[in-house]
PyMOL CGO cylinders between C-alpha atoms (Angstrom):
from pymol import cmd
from pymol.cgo import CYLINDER

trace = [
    CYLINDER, -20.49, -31.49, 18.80, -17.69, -32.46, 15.94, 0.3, 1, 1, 1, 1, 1, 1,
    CYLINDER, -17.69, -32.46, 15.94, -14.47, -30.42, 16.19, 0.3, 1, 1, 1, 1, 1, 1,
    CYLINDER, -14.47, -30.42, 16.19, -13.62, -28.36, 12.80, 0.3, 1, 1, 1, 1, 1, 1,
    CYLINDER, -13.62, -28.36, 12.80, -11.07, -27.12, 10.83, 0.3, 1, 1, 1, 1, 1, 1,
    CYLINDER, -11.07, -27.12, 10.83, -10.02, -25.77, 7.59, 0.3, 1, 1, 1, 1, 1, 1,
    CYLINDER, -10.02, -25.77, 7.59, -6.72, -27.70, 7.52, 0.3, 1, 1, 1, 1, 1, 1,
    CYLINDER, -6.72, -27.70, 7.52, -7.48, -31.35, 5.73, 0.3, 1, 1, 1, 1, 1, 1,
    CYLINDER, -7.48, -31.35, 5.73, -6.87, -30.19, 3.42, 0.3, 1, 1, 1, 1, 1, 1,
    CYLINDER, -6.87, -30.19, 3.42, -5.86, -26.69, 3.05, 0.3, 1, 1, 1, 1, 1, 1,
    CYLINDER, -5.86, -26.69, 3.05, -7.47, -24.52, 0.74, 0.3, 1, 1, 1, 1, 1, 1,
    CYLINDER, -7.47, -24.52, 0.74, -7.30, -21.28, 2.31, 0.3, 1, 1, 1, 1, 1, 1,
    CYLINDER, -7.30, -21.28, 2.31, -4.29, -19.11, 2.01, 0.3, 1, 1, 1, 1, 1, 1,
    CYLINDER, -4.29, -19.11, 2.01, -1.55, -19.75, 4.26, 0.3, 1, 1, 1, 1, 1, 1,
    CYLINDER, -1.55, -19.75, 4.26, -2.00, -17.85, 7.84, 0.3, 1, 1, 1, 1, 1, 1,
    CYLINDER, -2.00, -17.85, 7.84, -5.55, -18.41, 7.50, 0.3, 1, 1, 1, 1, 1, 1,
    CYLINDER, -5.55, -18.41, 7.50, -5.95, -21.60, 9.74, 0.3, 1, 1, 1, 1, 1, 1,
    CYLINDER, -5.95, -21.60, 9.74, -8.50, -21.97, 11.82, 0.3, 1, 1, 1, 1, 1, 1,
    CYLINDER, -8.50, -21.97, 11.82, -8.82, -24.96, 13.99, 0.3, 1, 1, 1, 1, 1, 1,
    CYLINDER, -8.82, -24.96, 13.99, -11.58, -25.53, 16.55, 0.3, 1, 1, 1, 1, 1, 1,
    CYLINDER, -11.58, -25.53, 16.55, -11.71, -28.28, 19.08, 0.3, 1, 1, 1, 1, 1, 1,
    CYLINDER, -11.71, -28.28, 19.08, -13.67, -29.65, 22.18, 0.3, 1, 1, 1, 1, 1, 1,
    CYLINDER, -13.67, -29.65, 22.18, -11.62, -28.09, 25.71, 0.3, 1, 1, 1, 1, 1, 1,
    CYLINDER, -11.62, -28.09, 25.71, -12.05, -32.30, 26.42, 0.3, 1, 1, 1, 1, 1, 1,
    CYLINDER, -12.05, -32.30, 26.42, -10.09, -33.01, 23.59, 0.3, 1, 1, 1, 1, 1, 1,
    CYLINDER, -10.09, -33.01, 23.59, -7.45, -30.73, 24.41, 0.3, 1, 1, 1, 1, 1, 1,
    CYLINDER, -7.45, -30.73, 24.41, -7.59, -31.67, 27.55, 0.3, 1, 1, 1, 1, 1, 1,
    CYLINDER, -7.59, -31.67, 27.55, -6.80, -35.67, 26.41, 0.3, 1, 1, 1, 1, 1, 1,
    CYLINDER, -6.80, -35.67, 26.41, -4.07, -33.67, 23.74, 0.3, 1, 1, 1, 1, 1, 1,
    CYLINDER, -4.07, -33.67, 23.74, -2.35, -32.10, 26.57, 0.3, 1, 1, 1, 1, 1, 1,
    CYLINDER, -2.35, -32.10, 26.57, -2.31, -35.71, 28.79, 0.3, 1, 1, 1, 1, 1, 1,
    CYLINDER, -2.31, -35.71, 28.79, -1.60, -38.00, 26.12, 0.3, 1, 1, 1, 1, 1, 1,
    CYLINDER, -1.60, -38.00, 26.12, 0.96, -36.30, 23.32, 0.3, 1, 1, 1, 1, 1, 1,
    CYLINDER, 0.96, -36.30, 23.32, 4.43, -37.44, 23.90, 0.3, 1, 1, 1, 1, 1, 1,
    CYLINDER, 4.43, -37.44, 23.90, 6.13, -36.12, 20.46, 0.3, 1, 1, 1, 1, 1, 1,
    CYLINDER, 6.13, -36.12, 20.46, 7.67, -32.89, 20.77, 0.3, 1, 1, 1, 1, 1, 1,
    CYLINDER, 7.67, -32.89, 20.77, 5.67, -30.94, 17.79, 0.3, 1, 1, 1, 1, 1, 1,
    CYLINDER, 5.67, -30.94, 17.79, 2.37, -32.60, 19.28, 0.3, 1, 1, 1, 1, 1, 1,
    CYLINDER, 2.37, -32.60, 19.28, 3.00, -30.87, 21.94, 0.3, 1, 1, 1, 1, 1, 1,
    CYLINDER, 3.00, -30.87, 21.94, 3.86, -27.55, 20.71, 0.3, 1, 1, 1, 1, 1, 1,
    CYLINDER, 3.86, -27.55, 20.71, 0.88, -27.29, 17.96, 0.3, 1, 1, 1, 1, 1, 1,
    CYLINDER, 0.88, -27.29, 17.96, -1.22, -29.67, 19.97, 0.3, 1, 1, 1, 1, 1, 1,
    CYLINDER, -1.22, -29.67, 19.97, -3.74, -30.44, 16.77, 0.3, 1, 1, 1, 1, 1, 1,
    CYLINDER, -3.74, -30.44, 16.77, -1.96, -33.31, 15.34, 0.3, 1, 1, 1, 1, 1, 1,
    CYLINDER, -1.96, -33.31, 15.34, -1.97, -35.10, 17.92, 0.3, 1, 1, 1, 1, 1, 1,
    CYLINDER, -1.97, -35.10, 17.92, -5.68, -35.26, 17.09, 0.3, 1, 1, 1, 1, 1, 1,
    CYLINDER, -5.68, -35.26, 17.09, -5.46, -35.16, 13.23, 0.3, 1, 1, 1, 1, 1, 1,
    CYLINDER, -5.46, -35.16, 13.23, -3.38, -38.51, 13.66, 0.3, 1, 1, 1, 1, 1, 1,
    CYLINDER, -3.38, -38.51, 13.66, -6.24, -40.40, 15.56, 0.3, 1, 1, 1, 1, 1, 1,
    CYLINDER, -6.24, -40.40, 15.56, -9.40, -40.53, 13.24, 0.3, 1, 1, 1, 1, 1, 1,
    CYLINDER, -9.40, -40.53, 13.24, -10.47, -43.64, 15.08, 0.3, 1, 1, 1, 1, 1, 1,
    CYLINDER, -10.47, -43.64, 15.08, -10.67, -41.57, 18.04, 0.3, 1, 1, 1, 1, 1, 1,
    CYLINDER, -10.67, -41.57, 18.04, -11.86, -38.26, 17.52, 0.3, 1, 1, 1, 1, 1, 1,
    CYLINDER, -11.86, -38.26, 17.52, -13.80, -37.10, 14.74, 0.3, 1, 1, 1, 1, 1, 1,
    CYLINDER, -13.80, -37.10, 14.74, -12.73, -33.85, 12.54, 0.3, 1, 1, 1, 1, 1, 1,
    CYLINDER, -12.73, -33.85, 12.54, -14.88, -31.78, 9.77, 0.3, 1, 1, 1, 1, 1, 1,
    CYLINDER, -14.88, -31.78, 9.77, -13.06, -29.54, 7.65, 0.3, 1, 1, 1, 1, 1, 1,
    CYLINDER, -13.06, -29.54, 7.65, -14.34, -26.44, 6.35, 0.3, 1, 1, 1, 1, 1, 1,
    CYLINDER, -14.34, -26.44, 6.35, -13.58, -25.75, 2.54, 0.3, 1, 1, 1, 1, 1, 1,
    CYLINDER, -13.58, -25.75, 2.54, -12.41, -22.50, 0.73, 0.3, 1, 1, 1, 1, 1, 1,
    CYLINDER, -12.41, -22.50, 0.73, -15.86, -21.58, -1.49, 0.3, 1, 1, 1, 1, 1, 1,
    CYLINDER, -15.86, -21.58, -1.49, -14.97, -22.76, -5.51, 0.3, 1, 1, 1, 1, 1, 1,
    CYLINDER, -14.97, -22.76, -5.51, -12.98, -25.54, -4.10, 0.3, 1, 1, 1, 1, 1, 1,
    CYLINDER, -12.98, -25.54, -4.10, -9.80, -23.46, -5.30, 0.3, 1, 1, 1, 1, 1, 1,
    CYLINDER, -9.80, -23.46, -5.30, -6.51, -24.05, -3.22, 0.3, 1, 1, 1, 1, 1, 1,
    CYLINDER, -6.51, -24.05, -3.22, -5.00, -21.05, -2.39, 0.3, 1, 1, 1, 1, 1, 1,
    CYLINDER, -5.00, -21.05, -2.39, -2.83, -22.60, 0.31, 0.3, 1, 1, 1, 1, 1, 1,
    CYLINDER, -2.83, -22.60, 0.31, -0.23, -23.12, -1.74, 0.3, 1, 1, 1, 1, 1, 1,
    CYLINDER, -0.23, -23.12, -1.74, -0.24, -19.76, -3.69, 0.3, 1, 1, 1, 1, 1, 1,
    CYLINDER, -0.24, -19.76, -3.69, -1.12, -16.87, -1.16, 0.3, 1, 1, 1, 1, 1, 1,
    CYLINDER, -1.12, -16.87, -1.16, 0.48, -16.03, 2.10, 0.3, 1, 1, 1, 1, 1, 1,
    CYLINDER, 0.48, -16.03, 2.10, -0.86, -14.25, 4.44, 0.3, 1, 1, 1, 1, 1, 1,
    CYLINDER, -0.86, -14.25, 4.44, 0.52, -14.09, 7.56, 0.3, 1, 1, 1, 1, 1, 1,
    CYLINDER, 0.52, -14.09, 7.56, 3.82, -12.28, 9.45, 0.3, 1, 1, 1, 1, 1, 1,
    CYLINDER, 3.82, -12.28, 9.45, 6.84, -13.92, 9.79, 0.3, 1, 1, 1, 1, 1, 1,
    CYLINDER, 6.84, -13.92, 9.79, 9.21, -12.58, 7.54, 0.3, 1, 1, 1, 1, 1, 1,
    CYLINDER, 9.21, -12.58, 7.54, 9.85, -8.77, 6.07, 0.3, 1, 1, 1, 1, 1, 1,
    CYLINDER, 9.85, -8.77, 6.07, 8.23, -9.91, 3.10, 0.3, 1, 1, 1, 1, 1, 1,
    CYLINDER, 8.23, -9.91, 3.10, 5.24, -10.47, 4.86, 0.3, 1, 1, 1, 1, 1, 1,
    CYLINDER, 5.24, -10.47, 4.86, 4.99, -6.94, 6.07, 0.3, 1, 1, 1, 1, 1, 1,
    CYLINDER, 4.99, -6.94, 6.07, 5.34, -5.13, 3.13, 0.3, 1, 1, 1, 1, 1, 1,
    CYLINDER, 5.34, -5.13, 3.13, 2.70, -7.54, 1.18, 0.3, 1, 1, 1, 1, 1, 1,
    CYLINDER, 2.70, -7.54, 1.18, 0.64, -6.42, 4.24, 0.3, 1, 1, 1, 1, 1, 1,
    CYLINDER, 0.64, -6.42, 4.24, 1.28, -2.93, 4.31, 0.3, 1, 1, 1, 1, 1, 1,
    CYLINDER, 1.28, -2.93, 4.31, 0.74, -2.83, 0.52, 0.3, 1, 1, 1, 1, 1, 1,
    CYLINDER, 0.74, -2.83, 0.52, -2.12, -4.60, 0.72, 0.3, 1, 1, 1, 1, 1, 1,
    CYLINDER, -2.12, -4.60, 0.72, -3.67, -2.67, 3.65, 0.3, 1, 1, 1, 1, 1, 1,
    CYLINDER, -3.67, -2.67, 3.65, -2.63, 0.86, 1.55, 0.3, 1, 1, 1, 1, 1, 1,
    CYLINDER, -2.63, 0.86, 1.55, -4.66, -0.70, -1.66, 0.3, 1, 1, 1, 1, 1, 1,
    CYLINDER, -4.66, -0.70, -1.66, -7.82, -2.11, 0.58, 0.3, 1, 1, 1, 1, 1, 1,
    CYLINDER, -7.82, -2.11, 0.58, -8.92, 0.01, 3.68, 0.3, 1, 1, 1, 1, 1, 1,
    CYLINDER, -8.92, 0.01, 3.68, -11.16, 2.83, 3.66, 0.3, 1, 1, 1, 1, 1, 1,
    CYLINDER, -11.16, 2.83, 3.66, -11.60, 4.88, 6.61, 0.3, 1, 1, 1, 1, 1, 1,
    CYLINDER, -11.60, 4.88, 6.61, -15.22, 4.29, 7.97, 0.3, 1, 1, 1, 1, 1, 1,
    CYLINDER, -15.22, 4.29, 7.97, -15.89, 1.28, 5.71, 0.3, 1, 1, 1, 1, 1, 1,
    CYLINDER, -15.89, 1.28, 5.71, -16.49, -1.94, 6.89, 0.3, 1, 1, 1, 1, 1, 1,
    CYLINDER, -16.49, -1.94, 6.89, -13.53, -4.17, 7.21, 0.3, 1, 1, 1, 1, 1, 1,
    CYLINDER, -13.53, -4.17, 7.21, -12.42, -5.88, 4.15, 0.3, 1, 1, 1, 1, 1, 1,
    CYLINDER, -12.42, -5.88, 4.15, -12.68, -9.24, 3.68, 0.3, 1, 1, 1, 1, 1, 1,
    CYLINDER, -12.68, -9.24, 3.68, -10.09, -12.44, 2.91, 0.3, 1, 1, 1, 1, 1, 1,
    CYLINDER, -10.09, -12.44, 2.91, -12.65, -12.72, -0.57, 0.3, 1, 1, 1, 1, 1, 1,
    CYLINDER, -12.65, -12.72, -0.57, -11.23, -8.92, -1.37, 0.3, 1, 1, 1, 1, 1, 1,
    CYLINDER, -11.23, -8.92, -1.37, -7.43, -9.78, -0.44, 0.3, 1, 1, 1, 1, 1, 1,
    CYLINDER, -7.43, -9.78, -0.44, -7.32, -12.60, -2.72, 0.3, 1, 1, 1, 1, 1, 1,
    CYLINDER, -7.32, -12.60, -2.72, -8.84, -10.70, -5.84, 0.3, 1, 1, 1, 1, 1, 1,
    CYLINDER, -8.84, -10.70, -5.84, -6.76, -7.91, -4.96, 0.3, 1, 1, 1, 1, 1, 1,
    CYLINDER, -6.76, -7.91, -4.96, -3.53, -10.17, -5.48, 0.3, 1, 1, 1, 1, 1, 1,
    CYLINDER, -3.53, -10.17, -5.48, -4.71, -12.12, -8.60, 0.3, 1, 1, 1, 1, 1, 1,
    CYLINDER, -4.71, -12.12, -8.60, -4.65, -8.63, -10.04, 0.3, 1, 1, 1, 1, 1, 1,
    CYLINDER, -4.65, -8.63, -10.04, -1.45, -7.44, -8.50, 0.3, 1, 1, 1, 1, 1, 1,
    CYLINDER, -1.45, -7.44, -8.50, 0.83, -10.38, -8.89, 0.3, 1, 1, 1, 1, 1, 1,
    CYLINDER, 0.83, -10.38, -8.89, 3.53, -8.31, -8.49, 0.3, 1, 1, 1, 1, 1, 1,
    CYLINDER, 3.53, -8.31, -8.49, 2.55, -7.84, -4.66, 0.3, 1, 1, 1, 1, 1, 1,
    CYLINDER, 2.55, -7.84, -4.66, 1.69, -11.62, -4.33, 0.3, 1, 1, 1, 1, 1, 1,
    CYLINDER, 1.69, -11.62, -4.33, 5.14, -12.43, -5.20, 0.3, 1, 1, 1, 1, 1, 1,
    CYLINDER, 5.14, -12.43, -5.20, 6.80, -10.23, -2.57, 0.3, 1, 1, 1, 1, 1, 1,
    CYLINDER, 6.80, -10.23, -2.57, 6.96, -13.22, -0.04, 0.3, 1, 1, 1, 1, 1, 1,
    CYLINDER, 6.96, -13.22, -0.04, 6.22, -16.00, -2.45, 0.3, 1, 1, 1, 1, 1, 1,
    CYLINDER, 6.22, -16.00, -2.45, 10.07, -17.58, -1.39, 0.3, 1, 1, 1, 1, 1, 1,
    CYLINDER, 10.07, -17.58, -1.39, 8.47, -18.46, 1.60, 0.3, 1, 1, 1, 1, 1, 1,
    CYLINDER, 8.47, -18.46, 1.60, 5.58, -20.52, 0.64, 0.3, 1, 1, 1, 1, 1, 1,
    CYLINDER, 5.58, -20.52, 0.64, 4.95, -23.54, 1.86, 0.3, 1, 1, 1, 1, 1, 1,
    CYLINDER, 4.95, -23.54, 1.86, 7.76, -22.78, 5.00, 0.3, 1, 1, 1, 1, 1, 1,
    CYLINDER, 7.76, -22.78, 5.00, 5.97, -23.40, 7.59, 0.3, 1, 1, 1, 1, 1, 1,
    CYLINDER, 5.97, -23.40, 7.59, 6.12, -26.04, 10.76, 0.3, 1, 1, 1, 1, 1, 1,
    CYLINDER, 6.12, -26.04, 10.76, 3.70, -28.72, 9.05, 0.3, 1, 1, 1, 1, 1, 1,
    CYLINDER, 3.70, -28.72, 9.05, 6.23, -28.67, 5.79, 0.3, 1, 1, 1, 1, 1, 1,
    CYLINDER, 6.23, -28.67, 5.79, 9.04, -29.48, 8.48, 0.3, 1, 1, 1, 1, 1, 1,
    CYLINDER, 9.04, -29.48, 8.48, 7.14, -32.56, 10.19, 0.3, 1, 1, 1, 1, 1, 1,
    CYLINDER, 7.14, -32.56, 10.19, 5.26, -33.96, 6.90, 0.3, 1, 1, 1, 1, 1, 1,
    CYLINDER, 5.26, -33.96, 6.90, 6.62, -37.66, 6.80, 0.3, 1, 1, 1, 1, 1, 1,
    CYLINDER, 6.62, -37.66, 6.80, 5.73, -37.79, 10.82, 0.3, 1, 1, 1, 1, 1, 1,
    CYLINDER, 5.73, -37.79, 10.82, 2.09, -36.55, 10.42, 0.3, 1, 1, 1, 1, 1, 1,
    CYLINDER, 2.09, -36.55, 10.42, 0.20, -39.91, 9.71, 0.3, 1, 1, 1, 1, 1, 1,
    CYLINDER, 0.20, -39.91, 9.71, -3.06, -37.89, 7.77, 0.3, 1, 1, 1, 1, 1, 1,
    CYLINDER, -3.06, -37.89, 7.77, -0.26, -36.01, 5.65, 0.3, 1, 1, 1, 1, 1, 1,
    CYLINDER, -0.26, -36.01, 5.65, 0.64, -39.20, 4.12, 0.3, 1, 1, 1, 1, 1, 1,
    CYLINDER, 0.64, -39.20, 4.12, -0.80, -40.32, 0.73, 0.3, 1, 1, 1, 1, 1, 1,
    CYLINDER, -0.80, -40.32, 0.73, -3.81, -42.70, 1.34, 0.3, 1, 1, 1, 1, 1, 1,
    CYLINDER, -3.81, -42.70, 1.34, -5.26, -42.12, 4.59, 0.3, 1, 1, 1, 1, 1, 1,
    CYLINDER, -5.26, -42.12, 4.59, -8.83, -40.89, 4.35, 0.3, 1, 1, 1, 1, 1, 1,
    CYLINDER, -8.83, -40.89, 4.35, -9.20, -37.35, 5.01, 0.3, 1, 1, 1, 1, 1, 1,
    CYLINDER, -9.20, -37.35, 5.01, -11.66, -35.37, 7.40, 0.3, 1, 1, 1, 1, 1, 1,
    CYLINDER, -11.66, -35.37, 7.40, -15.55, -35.18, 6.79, 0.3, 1, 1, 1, 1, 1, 1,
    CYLINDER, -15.55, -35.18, 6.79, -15.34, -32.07, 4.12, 0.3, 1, 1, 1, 1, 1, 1,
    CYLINDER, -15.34, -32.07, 4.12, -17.51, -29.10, 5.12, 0.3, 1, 1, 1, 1, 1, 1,
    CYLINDER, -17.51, -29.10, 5.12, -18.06, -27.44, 2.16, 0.3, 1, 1, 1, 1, 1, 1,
    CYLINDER, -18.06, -27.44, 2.16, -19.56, -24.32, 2.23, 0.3, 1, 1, 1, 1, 1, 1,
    CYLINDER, -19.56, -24.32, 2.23, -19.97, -24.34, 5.86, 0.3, 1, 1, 1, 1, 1, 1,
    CYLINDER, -19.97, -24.34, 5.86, -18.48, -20.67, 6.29, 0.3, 1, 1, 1, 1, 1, 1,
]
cmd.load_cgo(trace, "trace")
C-alpha cells in the first residue's frame, strides 16, 4: 500500500489538502520526530525521508495550480464571507452537494469574491517552515505524481 497525498506539489486550492498515510507510519512519525512542527503536522516528518517511505501525490485534473490562487478554508473573516458568498451563489436545497470543480468556476467568474481573502494567500504553517522542509527545497525529486487518480 503507498501512502498519498495531494501536497508535492500543490495544485489544489489552499484548504484542500488531503494527506493519507499507513497508521505504521504514523506510528514511526509519532516515535521518531524530534522538531517541533514535525510534531505538530506530523507529515513532514515523512515528506523529508523519501529513502524511507514512499509518497504518491494526487494531481489537480488540467495540471492547473490553484494553490496559489484560491483559498478555501476558515481562518480569517475573509474566509467566511468568501464562504458564505460562495455557499449563497452555489447550494440548492435538495440538490446534490456541489463540488470543489463548481467552486473554482464560480470564482474565475466572480473575481471580485476570490479576492475577498486573497491577502492571505500563501499564509499558512508550510510558508512559515519552508527553508526547514528538505522536499520544499529546489532540487530534490518530488513524490511519484498521481495524475488523475481522483
Amino acid at each position: 500500500m503507498r501512502d498519498v497525498s495531494n501536497l508535492h506539489p500543490a495544485r489544489d486550492p489552499d484548504g484542500n489538502d488531503v494527506e493519507v498515510l499507513r497508521f505504521d507510519v504514523l506510528e514511526e512519525a509519532w516515535c521518531l520526530a524530534t522538531r517541533t512542527f514535525q510534531r505538530e503536522h506530523t507529515t513532514p516528518f515523512v515528506w523529508d525521508q523519501p529513502a524511507r517511505f514512499t509518497l504518491g501525490n494526487v494531481v489537480w485534473p488540467g495540471g492547473r495550480d490553484l494553490s496559489a490562487t484560491h483559498r478555501l478554508t476558515l481562518d480569517y473573516d475573509e474566509d467566511l464571507r468568501l464562504i458564505a458568498d460562495v455557499f449563497t451563489a452555489l447550494h440548492r436545497p435538495g440538490a446534490a452537494p456541489f463540488s470543489v470543480e463548481e467552486i473554482v468556476a464560480y470564482l474565475d467568474r466572480h473575481p471580485e469574491v476570490r479576492g475577498l481573502n486573497a491577502t492571505h494567500l500563501g499564509s499558512s504553517w508550510m510558508s512559515r517552515h519552508a527553508a526547514e522542509l528538505n522536499t520544499l527545497r529546489p532540487g530534490l525529486p518530488a513524490p511519484e505524481s498521481l495524475a488523475g487518480a481522483r
